[in-house]
VOBA-1610 file (N, C-alpha, C; in pm, whole numbers, padded with zeros to 5 digits, always signed):
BEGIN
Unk+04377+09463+14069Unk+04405+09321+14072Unk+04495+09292+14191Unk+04465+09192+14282Unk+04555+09112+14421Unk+04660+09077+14334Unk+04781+09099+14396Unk+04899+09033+14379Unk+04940+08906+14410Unk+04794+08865+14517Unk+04805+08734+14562Unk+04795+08634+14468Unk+04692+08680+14415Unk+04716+08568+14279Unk+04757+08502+14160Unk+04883+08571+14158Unk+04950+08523+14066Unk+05071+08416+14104Unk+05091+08342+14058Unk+05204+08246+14064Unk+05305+08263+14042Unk+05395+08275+14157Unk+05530+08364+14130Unk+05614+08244+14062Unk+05657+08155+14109Unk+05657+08025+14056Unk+05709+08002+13909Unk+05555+08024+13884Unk+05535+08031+13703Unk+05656+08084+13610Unk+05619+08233+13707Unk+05721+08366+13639Unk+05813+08341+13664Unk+05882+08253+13796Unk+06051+08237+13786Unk+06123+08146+13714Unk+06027+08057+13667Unk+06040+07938+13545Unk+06055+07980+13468Unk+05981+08079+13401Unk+05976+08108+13212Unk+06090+08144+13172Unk+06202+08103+13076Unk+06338+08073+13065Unk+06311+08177+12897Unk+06431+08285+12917Unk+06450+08333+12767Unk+06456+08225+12640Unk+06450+08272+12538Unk+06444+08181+12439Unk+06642+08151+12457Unk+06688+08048+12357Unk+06787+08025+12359Unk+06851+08128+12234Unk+06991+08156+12247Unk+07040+08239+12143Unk+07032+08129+11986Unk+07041+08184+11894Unk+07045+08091+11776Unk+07175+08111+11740Unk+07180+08103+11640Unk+07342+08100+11555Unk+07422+08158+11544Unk+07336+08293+11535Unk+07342+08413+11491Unk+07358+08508+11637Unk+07372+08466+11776Unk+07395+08491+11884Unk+07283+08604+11929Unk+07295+08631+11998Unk+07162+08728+12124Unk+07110+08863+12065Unk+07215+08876+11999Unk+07171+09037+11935Unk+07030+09017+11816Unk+07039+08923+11719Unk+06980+08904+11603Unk+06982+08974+11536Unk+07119+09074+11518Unk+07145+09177+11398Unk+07106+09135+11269Unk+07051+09199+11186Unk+07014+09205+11030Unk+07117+09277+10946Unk+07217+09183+10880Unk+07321+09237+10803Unk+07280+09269+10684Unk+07328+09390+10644Unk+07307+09468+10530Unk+07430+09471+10427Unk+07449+09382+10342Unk+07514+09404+10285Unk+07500+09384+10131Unk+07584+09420+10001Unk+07532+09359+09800Unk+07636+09230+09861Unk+07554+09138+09778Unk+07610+09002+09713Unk+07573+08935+09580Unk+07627+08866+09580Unk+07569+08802+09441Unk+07451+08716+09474Unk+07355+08771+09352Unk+07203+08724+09373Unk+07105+08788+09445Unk+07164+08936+09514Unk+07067+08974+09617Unk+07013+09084+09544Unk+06842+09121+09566Unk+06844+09229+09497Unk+06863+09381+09591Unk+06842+09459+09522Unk+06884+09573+09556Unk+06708+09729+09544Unk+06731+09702+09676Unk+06609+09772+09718Unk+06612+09920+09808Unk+06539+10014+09749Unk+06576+10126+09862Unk+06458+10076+09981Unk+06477+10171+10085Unk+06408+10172+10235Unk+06252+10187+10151Unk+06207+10240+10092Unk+06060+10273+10103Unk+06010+10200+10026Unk+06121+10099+09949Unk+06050+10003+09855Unk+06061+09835+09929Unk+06127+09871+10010Unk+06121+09772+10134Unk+06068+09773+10231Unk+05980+09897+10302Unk+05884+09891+10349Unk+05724+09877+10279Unk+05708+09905+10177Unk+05606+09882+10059Unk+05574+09762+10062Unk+05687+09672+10072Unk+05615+09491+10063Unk+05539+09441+10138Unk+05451+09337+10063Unk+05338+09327+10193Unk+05428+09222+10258Unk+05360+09249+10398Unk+05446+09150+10485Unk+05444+09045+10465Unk+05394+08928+10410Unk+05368+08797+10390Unk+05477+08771+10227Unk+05540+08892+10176Unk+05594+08874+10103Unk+05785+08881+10105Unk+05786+08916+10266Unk+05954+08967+10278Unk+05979+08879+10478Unk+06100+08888+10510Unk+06129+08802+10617Unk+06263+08843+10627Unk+06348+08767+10740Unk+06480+08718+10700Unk+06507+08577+10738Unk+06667+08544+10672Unk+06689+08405+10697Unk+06855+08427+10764Unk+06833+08262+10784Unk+06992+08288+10820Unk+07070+08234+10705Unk+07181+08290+10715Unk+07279+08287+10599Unk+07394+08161+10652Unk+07449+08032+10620Unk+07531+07992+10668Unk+07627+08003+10610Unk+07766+07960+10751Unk+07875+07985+10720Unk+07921+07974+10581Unk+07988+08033+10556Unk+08071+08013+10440Unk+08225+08015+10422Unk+08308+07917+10399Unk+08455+07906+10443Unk+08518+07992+10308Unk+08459+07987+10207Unk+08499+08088+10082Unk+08546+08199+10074Unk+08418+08193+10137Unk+08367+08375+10136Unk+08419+08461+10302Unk+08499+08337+10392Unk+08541+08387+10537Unk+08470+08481+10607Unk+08269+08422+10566Unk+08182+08485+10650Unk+08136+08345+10733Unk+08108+08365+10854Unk+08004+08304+11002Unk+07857+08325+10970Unk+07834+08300+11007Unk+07641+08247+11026Unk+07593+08402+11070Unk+07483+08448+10957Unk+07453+08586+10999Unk+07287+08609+10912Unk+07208+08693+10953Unk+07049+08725+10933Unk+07091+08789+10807Unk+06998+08792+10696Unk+06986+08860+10619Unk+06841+08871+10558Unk+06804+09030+10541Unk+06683+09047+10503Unk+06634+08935+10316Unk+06536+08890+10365Unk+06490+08853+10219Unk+06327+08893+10172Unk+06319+08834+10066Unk+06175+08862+09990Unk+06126+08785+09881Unk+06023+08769+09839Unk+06008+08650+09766Unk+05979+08739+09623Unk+06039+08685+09559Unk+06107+08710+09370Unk+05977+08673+09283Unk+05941+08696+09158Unk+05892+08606+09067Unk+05923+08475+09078Unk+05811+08431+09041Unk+05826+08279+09066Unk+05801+08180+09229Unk+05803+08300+09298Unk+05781+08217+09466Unk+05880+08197+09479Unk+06046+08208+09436Unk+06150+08198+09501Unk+06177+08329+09625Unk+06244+08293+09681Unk+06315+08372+09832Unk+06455+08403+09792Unk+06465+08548+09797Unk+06628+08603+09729Unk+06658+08731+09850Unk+06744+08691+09903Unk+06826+08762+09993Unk+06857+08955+09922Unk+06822+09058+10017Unk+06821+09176+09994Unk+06925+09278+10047Unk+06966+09377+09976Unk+07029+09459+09999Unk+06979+09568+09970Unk+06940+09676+10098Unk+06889+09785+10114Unk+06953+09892+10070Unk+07001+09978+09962Unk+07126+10017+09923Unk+07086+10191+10012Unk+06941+10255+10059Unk+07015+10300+10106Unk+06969+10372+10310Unk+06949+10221+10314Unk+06992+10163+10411Unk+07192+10153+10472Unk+07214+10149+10619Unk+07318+10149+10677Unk+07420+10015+10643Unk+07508+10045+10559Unk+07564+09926+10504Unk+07651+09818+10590Unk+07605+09662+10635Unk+07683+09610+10815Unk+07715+09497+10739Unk+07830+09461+10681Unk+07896+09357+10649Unk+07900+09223+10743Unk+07883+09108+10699Unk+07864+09037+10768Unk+07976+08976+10852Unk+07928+08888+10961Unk+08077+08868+11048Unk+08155+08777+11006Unk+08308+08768+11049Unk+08409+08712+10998Unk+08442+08547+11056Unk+08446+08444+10988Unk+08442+08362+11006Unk+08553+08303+11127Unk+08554+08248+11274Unk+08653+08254+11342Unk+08679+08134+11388Unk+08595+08034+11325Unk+08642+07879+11351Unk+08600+07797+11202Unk+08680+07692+11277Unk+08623+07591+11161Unk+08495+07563+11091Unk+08447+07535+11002Unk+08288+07528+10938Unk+08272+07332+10977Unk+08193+07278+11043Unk+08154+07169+11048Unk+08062+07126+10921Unk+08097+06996+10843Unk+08018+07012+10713Unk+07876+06920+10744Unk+07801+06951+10701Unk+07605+06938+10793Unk+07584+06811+10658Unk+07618+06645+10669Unk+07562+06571+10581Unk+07444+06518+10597Unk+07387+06485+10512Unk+07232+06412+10488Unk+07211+06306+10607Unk+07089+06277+10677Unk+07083+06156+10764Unk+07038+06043+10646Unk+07121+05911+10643Unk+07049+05801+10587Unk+06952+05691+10706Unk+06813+05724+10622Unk+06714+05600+10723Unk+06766+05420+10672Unk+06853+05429+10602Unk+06841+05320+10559Unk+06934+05238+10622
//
């Protein structure tokens, strides 16, 4: 293939995605909480994929955790319940280092 034809252009445009919340790395925190279930590695690779994901977890001023990924999977019932791989590498989530802004409802009215 000519090198001539490609559009260098193009390629110096295409811009990384932006970081999310959860900043550049997109670490997957591993940690037990309340409500999460508790899964080993081979029973967490077993799920069919259309049945497991992760989400993001928001801040929490309580609990003096920041905005962080956590593996989930969907429960009886079609609910989505956040997982803990127990024996999986245990990565506590990060520590909360500013204020929590509180996210209210938009009114159309």
């Amino acid at each position: 293939m000519n090198s001539e034809h490609f559009d260098v252009e193009y390629v110096d445009a295409v811009k990384a995605p932006a970081p999310d919340a959860c900043g550049d790395d997109n670490l997957l925190y591993n940690y037990p909480g309340p409500g999460f279930l508790r899964l080993r590695w081979a029973e967490w690779c077993g799920l069919a994929r259309d049945c497991k994901g992760n989400w993001l977890e928001l801040p929490n001023a309580s609990g003096q955790r920041a905005a962080h990924k956590v593996r989930v999977a969907i429960v009886k019932g079609g609910a989505m319940a956040p997982v803990f791989v127990v024996d999986a590498l245990r990565v506590d989530p990060p520590a909360l280092t500013g204020p929590i802004h509180e996210v209210r409802p938009c009114s159309l009215a």
